[in-house]
Residue frames relative to the residue before (quaternion, step in Angstrom):
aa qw qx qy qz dx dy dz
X 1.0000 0.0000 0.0000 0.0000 0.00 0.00 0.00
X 0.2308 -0.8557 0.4451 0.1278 3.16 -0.52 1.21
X 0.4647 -0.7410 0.4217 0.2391 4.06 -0.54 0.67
X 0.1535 -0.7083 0.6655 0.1785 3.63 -0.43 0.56
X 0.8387 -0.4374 0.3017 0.1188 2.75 -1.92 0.22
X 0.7487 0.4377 -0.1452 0.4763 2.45 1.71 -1.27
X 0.3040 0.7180 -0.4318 0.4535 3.51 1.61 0.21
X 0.7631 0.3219 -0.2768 0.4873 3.46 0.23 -1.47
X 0.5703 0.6021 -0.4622 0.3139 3.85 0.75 -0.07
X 0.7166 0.3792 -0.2632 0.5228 3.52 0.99 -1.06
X 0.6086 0.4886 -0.4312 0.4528 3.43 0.82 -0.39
X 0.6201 0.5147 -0.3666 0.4648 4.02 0.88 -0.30
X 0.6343 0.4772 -0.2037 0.5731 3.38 1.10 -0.95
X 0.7322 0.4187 -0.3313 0.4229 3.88 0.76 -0.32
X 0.6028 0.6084 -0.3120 0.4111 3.18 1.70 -0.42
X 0.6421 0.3866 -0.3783 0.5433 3.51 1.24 -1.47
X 0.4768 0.5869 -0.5688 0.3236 4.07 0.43 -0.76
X 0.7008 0.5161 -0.2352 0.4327 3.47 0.45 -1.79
X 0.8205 0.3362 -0.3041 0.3481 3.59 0.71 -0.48
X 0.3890 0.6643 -0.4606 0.4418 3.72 1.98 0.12
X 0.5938 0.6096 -0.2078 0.4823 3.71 1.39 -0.30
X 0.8438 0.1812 -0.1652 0.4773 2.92 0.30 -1.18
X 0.5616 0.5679 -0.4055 0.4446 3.64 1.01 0.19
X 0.6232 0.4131 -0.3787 0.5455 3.70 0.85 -0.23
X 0.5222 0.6631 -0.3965 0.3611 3.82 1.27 -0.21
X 0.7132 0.4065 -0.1343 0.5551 3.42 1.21 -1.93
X 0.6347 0.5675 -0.3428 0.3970 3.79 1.03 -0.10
X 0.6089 0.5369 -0.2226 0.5399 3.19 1.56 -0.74
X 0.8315 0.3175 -0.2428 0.3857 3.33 0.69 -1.02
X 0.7914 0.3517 -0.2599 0.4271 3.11 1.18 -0.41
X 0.0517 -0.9259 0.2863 0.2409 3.59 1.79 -0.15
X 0.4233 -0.7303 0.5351 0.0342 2.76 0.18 2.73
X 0.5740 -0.6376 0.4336 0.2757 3.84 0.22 -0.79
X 0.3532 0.8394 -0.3086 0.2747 3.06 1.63 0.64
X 0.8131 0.0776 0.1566 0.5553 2.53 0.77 -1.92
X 0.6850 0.2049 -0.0267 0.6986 3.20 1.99 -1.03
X 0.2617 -0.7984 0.5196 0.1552 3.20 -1.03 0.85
X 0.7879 -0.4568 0.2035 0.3594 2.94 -1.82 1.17
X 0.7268 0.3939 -0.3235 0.4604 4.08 0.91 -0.42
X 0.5646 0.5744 -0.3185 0.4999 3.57 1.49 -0.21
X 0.7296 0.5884 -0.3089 0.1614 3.64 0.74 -0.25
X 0.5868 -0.5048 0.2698 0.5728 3.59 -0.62 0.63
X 0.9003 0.2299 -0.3227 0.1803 3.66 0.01 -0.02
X 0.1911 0.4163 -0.6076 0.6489 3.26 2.10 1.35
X 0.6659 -0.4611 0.5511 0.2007 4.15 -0.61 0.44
X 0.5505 0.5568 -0.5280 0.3289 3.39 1.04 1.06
X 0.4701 -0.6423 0.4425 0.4131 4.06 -0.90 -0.02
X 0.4574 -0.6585 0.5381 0.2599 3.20 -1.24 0.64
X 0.8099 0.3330 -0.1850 0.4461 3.49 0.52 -0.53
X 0.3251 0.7404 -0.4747 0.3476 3.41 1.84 -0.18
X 0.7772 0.2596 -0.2184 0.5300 4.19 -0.67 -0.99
X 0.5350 0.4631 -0.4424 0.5509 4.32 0.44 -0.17
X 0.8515 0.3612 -0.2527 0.2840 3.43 0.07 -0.96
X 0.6676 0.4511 -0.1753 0.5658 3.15 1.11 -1.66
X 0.6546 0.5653 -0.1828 0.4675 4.12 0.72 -0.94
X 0.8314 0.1093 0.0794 0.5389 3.87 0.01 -1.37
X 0.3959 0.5207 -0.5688 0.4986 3.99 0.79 0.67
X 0.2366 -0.7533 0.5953 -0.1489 3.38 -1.23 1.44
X 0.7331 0.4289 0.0507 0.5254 3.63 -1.54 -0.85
X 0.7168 -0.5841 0.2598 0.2784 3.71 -1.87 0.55
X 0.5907 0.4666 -0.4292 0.4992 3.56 0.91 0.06
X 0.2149 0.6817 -0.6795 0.1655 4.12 0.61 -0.15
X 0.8060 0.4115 -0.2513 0.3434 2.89 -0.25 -1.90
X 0.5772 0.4787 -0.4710 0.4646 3.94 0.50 -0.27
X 0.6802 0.4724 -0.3096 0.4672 3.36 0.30 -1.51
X 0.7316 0.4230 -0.3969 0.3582 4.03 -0.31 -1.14
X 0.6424 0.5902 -0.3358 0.3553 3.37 1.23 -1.10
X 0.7134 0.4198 -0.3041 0.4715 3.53 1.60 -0.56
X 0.4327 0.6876 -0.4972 0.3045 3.83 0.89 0.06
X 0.5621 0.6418 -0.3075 0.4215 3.35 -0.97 0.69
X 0.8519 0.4447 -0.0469 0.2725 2.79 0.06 -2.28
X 0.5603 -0.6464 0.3730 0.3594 3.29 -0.54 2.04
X 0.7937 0.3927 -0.2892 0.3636 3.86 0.31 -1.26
X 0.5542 0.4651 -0.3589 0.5897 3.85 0.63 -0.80
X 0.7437 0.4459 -0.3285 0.3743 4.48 0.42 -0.26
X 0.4949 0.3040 -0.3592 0.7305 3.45 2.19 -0.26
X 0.7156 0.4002 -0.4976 0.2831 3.43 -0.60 0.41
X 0.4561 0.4803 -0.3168 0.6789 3.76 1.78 -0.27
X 0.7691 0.3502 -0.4047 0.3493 3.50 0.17 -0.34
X 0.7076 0.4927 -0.2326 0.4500 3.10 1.34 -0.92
X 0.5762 0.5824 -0.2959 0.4912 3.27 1.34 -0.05
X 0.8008 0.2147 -0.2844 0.4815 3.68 0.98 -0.11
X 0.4855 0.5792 -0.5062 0.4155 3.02 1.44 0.77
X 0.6240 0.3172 -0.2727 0.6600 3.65 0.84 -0.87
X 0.7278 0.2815 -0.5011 0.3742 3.51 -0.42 0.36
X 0.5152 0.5697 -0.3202 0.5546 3.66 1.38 0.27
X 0.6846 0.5931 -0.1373 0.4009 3.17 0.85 -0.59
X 0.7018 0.5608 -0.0315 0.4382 2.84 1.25 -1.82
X 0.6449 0.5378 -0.1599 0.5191 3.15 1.22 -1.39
X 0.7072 0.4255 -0.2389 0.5116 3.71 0.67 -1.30
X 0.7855 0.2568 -0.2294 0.5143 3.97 0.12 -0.75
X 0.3349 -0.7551 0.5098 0.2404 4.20 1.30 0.13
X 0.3495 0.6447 -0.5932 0.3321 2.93 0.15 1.65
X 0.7957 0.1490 0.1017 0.5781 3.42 -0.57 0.67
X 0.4743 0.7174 -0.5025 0.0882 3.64 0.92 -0.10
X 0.5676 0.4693 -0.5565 0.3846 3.97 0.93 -0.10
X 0.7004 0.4674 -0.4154 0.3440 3.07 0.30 -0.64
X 0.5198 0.6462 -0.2403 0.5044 3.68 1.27 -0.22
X 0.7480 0.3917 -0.2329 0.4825 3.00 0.82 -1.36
X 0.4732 0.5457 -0.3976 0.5658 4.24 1.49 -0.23
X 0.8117 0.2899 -0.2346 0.4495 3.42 0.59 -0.57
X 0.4678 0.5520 -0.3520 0.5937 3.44 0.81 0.42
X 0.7071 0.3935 -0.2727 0.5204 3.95 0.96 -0.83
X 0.5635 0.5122 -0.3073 0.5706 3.34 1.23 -1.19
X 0.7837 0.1994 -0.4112 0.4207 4.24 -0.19 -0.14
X 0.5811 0.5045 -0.4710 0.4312 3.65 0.88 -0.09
X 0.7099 0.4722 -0.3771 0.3617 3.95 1.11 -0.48
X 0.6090 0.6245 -0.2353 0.4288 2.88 1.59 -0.26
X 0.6615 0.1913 -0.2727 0.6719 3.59 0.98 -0.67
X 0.5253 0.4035 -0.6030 0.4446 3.66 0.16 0.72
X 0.5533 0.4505 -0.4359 0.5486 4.16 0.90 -0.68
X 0.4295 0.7490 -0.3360 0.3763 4.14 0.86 -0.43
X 0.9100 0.1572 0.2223 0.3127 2.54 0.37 -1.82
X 0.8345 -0.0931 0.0196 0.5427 3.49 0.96 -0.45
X 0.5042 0.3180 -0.6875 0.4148 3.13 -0.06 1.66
X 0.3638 -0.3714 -0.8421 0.1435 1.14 -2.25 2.05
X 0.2162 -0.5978 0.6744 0.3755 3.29 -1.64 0.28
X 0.5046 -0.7503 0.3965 0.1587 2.80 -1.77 0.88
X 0.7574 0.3591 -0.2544 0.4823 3.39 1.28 0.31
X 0.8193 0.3399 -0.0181 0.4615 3.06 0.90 -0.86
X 0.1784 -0.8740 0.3943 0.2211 3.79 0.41 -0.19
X 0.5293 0.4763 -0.2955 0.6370 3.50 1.75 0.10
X 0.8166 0.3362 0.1821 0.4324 3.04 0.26 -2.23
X 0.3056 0.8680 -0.3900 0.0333 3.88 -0.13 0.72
């Protein structure tokens, strides 16, 4: 079986996808200093979803979303969600089903966060 070209494209593009996941996983938990610092991380006893939720939640769902920051169970299920959808995506396992989940947390912290958008109405 011979490999086209376009094979190694989606498979490059499923890898770096798989890693927009699983990097925000090892940054959170271990807070490399990127985004989260080394006292902010889930395993110095900080929340991942705490300052996103309670901080950058906008627009008519805020109040749903802030109401969920914090919360020990809704912070293992973000974590555990960009770890197996990080995973999945990079080693192609399971990746549709990955790839639904992976759309489902990006519509969600995009419903979070920016509607109304404020500049753009497509593109924000």
């Amino acid at each position: 079986m011979k490999k086209k070209k376009e094979d190694y494209v989606w498979s490059i593009l499923r890898i770096v996808l798989g890693w927009t996941f699983l990097w925000p996983f090892l940054d959170k938990l271990y807070g490399l200093g990127f985004t989260t610092a080394p006292e902010a991380s889930w395993l110095a006893g900080g929340s991942p979803t705490f300052g996103f939720l309670s901080f950058a939640t906008k627009g008519p769902f805020a109040e749903i979303f802030q109401g969920l920051a914090g919360n020990v169970l809704v912070d293992w299920l973000f974590m555990l969600g960009l770890l197996l959808i990080g995973l999945a995506l990079i080693l192609g396992i399971g990746v549709r089903i990955a790839g639904y989940a992976g759309v489902t947390m990006m519509v969600l912290m995009f419903l979070a966060g920016s509607i109304p958008p404020e500049h753009n109405p497509l593109i924000d």
